[in-house]
C-alpha positions in Angstrom: -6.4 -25.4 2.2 -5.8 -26.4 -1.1 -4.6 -30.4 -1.0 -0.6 -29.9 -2.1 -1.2 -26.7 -3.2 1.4 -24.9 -0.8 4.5 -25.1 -0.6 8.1 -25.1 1.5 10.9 -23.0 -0.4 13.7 -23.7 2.1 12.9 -27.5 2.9 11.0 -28.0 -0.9 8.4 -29.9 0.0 4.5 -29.0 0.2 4.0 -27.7 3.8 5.8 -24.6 4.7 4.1 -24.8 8.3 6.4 -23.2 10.6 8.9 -25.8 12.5 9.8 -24.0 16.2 12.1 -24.5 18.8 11.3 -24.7 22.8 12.6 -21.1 23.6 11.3 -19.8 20.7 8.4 -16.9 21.3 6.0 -15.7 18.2 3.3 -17.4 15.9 3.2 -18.0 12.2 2.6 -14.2 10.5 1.2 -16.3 7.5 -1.1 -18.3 9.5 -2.8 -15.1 11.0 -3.1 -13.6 7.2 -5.0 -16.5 6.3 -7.5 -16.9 9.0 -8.7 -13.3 8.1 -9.4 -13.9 4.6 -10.9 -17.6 5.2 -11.0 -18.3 8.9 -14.6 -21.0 9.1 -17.8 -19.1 10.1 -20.6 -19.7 12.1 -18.8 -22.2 14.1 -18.4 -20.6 17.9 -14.7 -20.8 17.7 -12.6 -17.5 16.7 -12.6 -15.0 14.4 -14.6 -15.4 11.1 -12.5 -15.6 7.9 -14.3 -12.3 5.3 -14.8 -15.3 3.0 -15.0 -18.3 4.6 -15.6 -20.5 1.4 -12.6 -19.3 -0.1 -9.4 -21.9 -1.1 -6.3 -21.2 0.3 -2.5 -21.8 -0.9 0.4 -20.6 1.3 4.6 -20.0 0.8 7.1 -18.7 2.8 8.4 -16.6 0.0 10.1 -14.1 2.5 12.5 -17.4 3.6 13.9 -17.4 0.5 14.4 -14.2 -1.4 14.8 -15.0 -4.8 13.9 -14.0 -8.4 12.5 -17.4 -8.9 10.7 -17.4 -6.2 9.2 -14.4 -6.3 8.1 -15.2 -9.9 6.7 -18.5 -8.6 4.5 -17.2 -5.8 3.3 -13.9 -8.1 1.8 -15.5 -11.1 4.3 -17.9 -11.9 4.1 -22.0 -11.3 2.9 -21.9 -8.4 0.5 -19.8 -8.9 -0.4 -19.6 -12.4 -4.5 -20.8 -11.0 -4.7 -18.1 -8.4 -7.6 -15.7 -8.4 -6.3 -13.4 -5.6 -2.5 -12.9 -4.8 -2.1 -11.5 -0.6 1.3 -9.8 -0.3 1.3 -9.2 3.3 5.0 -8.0 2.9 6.7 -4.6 2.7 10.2 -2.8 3.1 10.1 0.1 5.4 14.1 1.9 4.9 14.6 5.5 5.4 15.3 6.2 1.6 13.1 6.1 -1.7 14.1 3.0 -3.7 14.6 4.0 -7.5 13.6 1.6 -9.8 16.8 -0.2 -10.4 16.9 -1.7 -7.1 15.9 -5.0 -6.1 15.1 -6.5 -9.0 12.2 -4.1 -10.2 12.9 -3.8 -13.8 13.2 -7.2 -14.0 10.0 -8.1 -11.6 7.9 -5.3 -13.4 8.7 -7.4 -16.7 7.8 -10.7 -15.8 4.4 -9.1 -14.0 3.6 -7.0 -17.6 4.2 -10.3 -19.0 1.7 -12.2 -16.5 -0.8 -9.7 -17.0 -0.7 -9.3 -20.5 -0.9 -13.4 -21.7 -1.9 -15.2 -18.5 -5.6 -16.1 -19.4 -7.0 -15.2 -16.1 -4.3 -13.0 -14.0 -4.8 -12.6 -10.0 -5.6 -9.7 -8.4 -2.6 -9.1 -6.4 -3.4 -7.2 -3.3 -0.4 -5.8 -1.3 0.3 -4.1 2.0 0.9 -0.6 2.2 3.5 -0.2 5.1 3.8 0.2 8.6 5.7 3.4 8.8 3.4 6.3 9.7 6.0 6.8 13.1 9.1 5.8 12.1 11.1 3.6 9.9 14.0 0.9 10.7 17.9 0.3 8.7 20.3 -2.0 10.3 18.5 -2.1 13.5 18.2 1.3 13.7 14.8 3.3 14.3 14.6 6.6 12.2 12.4 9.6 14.0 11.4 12.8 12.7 11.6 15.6 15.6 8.5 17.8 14.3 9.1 21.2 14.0 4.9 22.1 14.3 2.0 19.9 15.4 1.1 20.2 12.0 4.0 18.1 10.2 3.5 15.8 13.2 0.3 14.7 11.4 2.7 13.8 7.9 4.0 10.6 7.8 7.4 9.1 8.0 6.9 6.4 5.1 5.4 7.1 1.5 3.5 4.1 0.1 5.6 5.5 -3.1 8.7 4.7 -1.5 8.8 1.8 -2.8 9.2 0.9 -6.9 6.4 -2.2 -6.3 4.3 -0.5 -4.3 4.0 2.2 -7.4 3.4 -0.3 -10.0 -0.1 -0.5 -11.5 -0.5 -4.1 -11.0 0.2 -4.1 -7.2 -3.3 -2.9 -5.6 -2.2 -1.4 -2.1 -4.3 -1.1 1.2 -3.8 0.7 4.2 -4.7 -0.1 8.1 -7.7 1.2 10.1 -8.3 1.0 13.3 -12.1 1.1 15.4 -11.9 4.4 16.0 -14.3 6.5 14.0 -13.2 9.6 15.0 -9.4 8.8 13.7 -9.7 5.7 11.5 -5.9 5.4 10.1 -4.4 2.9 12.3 -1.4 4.9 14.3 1.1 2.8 12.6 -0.2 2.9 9.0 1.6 4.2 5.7 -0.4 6.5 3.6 -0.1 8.1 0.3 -1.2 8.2 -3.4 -1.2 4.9 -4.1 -2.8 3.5 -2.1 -6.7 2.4 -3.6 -8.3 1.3 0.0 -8.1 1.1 3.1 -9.6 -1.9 5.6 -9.4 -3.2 8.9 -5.9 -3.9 10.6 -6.2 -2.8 13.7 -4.1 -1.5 16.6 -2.2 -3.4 19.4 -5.0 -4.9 21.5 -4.7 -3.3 24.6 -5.7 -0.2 24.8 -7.6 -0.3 21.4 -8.4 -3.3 19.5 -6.1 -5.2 17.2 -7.7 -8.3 14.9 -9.3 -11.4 16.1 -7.2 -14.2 13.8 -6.2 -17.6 13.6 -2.7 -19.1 15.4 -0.9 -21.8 14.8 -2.1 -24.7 16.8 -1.2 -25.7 20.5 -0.4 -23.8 23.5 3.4 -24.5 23.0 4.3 -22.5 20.6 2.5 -19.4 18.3 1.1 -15.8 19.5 -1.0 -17.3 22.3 1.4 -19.1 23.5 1.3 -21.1 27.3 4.3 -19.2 29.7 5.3 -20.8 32.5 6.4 -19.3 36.5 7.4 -20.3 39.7 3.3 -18.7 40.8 2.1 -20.3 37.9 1.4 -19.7 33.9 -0.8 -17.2 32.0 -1.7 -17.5 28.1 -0.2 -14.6 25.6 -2.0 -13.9 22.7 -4.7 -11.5 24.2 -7.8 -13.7 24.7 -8.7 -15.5 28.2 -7.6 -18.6 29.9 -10.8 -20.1 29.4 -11.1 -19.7 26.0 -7.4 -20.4 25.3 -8.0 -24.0 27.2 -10.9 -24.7 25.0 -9.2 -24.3 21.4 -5.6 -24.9 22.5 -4.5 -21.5 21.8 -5.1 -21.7 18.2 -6.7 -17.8 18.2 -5.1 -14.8 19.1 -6.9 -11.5 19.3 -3.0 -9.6 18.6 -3.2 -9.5 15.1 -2.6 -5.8 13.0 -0.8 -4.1 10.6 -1.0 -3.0 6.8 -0.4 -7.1 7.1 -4.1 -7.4 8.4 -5.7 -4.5 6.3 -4.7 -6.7 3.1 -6.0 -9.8 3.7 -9.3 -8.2 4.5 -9.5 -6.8 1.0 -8.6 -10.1 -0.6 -11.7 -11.5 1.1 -13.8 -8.6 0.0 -12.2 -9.6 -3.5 -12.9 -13.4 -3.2 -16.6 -12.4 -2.3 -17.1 -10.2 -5.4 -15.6 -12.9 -7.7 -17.3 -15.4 -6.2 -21.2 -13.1 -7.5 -19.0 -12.7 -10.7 -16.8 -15.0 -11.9 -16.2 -13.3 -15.1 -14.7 -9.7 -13.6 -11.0 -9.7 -14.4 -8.6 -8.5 -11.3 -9.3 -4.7 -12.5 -13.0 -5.0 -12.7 -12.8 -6.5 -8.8 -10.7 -3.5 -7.6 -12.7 -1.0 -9.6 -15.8 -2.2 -8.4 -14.0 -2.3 -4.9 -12.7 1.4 -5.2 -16.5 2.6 -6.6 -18.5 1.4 -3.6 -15.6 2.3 -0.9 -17.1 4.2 2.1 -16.1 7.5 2.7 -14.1 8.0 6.3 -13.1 10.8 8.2 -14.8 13.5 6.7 -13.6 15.8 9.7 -10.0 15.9 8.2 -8.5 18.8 7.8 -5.1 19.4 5.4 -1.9 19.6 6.5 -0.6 23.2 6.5 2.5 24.2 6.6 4.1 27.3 6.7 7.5 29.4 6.4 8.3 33.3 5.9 4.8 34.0 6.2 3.5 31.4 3.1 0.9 28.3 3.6 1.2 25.0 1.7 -0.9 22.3 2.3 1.4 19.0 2.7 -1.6 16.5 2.9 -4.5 17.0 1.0 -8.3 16.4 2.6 -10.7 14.6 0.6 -10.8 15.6 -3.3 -13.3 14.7 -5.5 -11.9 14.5 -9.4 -13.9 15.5 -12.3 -15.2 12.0 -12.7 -17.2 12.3 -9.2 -14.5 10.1 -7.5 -13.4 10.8 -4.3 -10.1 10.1 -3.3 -7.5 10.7 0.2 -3.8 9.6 0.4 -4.6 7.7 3.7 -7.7 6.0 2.8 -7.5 5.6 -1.0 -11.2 5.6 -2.1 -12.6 4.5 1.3 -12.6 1.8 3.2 -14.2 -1.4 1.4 -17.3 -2.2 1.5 -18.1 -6.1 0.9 -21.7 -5.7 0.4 -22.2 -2.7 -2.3 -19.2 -4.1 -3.7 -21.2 -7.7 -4.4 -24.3 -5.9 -5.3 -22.7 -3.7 -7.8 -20.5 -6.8 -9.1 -23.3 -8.9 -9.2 -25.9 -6.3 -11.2 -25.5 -6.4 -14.8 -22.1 -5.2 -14.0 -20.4 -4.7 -17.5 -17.1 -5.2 -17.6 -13.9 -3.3 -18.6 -12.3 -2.6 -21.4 -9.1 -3.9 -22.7 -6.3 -2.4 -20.6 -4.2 0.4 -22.6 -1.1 2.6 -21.9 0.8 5.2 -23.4 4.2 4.5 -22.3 6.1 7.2 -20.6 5.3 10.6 -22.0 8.4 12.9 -21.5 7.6 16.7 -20.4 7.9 19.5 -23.2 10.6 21.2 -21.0 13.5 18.7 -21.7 16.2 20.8 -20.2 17.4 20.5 -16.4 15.6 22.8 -13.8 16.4 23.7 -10.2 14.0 24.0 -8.0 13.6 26.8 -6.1 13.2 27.0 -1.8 10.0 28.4 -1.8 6.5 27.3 -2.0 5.9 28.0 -5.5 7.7 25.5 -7.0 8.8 24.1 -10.0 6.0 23.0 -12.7 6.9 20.5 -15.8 4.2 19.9 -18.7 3.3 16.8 -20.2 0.6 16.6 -23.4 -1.0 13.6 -23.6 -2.7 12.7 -26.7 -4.5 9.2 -26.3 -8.7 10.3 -25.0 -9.2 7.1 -22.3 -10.8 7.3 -18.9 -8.0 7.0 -16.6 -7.3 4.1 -14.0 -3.6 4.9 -12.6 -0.7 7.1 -13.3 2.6 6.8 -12.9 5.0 10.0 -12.4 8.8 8.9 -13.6 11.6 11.3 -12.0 15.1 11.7 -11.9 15.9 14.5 -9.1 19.6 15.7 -7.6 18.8 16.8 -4.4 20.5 16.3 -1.4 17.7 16.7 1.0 15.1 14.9 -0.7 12.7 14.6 1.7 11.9 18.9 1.4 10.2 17.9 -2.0 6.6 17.7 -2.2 5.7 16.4 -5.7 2.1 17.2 -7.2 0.4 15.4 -10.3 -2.4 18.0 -12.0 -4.6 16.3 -14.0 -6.2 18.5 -17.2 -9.4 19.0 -15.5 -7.2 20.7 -12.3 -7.5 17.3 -10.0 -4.3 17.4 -7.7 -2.9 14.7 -6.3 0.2 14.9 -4.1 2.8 11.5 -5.0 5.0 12.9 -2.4 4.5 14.1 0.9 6.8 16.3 2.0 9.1 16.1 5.6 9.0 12.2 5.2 11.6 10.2 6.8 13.1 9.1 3.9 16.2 11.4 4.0 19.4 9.4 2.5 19.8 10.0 -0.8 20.0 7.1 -3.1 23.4 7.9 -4.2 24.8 6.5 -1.4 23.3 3.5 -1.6 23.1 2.5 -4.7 26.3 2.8 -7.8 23.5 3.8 -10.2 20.8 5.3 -8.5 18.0 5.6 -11.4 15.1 7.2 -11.3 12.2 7.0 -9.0 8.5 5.7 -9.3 5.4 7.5 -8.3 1.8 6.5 -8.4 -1.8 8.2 -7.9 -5.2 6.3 -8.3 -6.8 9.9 -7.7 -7.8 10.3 -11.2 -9.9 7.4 -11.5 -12.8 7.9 -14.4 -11.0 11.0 -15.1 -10.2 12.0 -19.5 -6.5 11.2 -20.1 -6.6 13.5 -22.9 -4.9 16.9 -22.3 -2.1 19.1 -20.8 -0.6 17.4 -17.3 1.5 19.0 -14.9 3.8 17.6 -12.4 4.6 20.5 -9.8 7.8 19.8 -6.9 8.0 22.1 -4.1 10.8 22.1 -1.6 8.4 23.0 1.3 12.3 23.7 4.0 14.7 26.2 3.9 15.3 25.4 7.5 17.2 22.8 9.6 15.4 19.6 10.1 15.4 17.1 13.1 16.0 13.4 13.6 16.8 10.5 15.9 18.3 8.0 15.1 17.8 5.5 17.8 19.2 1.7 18.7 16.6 0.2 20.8 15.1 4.0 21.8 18.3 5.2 22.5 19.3 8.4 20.4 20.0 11.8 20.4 18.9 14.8 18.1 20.5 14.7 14.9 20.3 17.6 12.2 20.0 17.4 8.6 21.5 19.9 6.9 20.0 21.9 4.5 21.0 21.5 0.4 23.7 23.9 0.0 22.7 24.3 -4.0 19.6 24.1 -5.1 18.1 20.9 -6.1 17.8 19.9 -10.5 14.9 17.9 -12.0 17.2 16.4 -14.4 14.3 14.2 -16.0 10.2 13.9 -15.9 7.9 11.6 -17.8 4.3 10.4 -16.9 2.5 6.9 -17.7 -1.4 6.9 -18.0 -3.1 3.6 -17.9 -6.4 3.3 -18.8 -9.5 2.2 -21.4 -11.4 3.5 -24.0 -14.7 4.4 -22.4 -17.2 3.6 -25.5 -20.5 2.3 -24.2 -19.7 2.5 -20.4 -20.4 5.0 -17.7 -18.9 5.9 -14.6 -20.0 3.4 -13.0 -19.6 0.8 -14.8 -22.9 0.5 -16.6 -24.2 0.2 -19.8 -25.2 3.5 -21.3 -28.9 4.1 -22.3 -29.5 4.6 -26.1 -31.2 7.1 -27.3 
């Protein structure tokens, strides 16, 4: 840990170590993020941090909520000499936040800000979500009743869902599990923008969670001591014996999108450590080019009604750059040793990040969107010829079963990428939440490598004319409830798209110089 470098946002002072109570049952989540990325190696005891040389800074940023602190602990004082960023945080509502809510506008302002005049920014690596099964409001669990086996296999959460999750600066990660033959972890969000996926793990008992460090003693934390009239046992998943020996400062519970991360941000501390020079979009590019390839046996999602097919969820698709790219995996899982080799091998590095602003579609006028599978396309020229590294799909949409909408990004060379699966769980409508609902933010990393330059499309598809299912349950109590369908058809009131990329003079694909003739 680095000496005073953490820091207490409730008590403000420099330890924000947890302070517990006798009755009080749990560990410290922040604890267990941090073993994973720099647990001590090759020392018998526990788990093994992914970069165990790394230098660590912690703050309970989620005990205190506000702007300035969130500016503190993302870039600002704080942080300002952070190299790596771990947000092992999410929401997880049954609604798609538009952009005015919780602070975005402002937050994305300070972070273009941070990124554009800090002198080295952090790579700021963010969980993905937790809501594959279901999603929580108010203490209430949200449940889709399938209608098919097949839109069993669509998740309940989008990563999009939320406006942070689809900025270009956050780099998301989703959870896997140690099953090869079904790699997403069961609880794991998915979706287009995500850019990895790494270990998280599942419960650790019947399949294994993550091996991690708790907070010290056998009074308190994850592997905590209980005590009975027979006698006491140890929580925390590993044995007595071992508990005894390092005072139940391990557990072998850890998982979520909340493990996944801090498994990429040692991956990303190993890969600046062989380059020091890569900036934070060199380390994730190099991350994203040497990901491994998972679950090749998937097969897309297909759903059908009056006798059409759509595919919902898309299998592997390689872009015309030669990337290949899945909404639950991102580019792969990472891969800490092809990622050091290629940082460390005459690696050249990026160009100067550029962006063209919001480009608004040629059809300017309001457009329903019909119930059917063929949709509703929008057009969008873009002039500026960069190799892409994100986009971002702005869109103000009246619908009043939102979650129908599938919504498709087409690249000029063809690539499709799907921002929004359809028959998620995100069914109230923003209006009745928020006074001025705004737009909503997409984002795809599908296009990576890709030429900017060209005509995009952006396609929505209400995939149900039907009823759709739900329950809505208080501690798994609920009965079926049905959604309605739209009585009028929905309106694309607004569309614009955002490319980020660079100019692509003297580099390849991957990254290399290119030979001279």
């Amino acid at each position: 840990m680095v000496p005073s470098g953490s820091y207490d946002f409730v008590d403000n002072d420099d330890d924000p170590s947890p302070v517990y109570k006798d009755d009080e049952d749990g560990g410290d989540h922040g604890t267990s993020v941090a073993g994973l990325i720099g647990a001590a190696g090759f020392n018998s005891l526990g788990g093994r941090g992914v970069a165990p040389e790394s230098s660590l800074t912690g703050f309970n940023y989620l005990n205190s909520q506000t702007l300035e602190t969130w500016k503190s602990t993302h870039g600002g004082e704080k942080t300002s000499n952070a190299r790596i960023i771990n947000q092992s945080y999410g929401y997880g509502l049954p609604l798609i936040l538009p952009t005015t809510s919780f602070k975005f506008n402002i937050e994305e302002a300070i972070l273009e800000d941070y990124f554009a005049t800090a002198q080295q920014p952090a790579l700021m690596i963010k969980s993905a979500g937790n809501g594959f099964n279901s999603l929580y409001y108010w203490f209430y669990s949200y449940i889709r009743v399938n209608s098919s086996p097949e839109e069993a296999r669509l998740t309940h959460q989008l990563a999009n869902s939320d406006p942070s999750n689809a900025s270009f600066y956050n780099t998301l990660v989703s959870a896997l599990g140690a099953n090869a033959a079904s790699p997403l972890s069961s609880y794991s969000t998915t979706g287009a923008a995500v850019m990895f996926s790494a270990p998280g793990g599942e419960y650790g008992e019947d399949q294994p969670a993550m091996i991690t460090t708790d907070v010290e003693g056998c009074e308190k934390g994850y592997s905590k001591e209980r005590f009975y009239d027979w006698g006491s046992y140890f929580t925390g998943g590993l044995d007595d014996r071992f508990q005894a020996v390092t005072q139940c400062s391990y557990t072998s519970q850890f998982n979520g999108t909340s493990s996944a991360a801090p498994v990429a941000s040692g991956v990303a501390a190993l890969v600046m450590e062989a380059n020091p020079a890569m900036t934070w979009r060199d380390v994730r590019y190099v991350m994203a080019k040497t990901a491994t390839k998972i679950d090749l046996d998937f097969q897309p999602v297909e759903l059908t009604q009056q006798g059409q097919r759509y595919t919902a969820e898309q299998s592997w698709v390689t872009n015309a750059a030669g990337n290949s790219f899945h909404n639950w995996y991102g580019f792969g899982m990472v891969n800490a040793t092809e990622a050091v080799q290629m940082a460390s091998r005459d690696y050249v590095l990026l160009p100067p990040l550029e962006s063209t602003g919001f480009v608004s579609s040629s059809e300017l006028e309001p457009n329903k969107i019909p119930e059917n599978f063929t949709g509703l396309t929008k057009s969008f020229e873009v002039t500026e010829d960069w190799k892409v590294e994100g986009v971002q799909l702005k869109l103000d949409i009246d619908h009043k079963r939102i979650n129908d909408l599938s919504v498709e990004v087409i690249s000029p060379s063809g690539t499709k990428s799907i921002v929004v699966t359809a028959r998620n769980m995100h069914i109230m409508s923003p209006d009745e939440v928020f006074i001025n609902e705004g737009p909503l933010l997409f984002l795809s990393h599908a296009f990576l490598d890709e030429k900017s330059k060209g005509t995009w499309k952006v396609r929505i598809v209400d995939t149900n004319n039907g009823k759709m299912e739900y329950r809505k349950t208080f501690f798994g109590e609920g009965d079926p409830e049905v959604l309605e369908n739209n009585a009028e058809l929905g309106t694309v009131k607004n569309a614009s798209i955002k490319i980020y990329g660079h100019s692509d003079s003297g580099r390849d694909v991957a990254g290399n110089k290119e030979s001279q003739s």
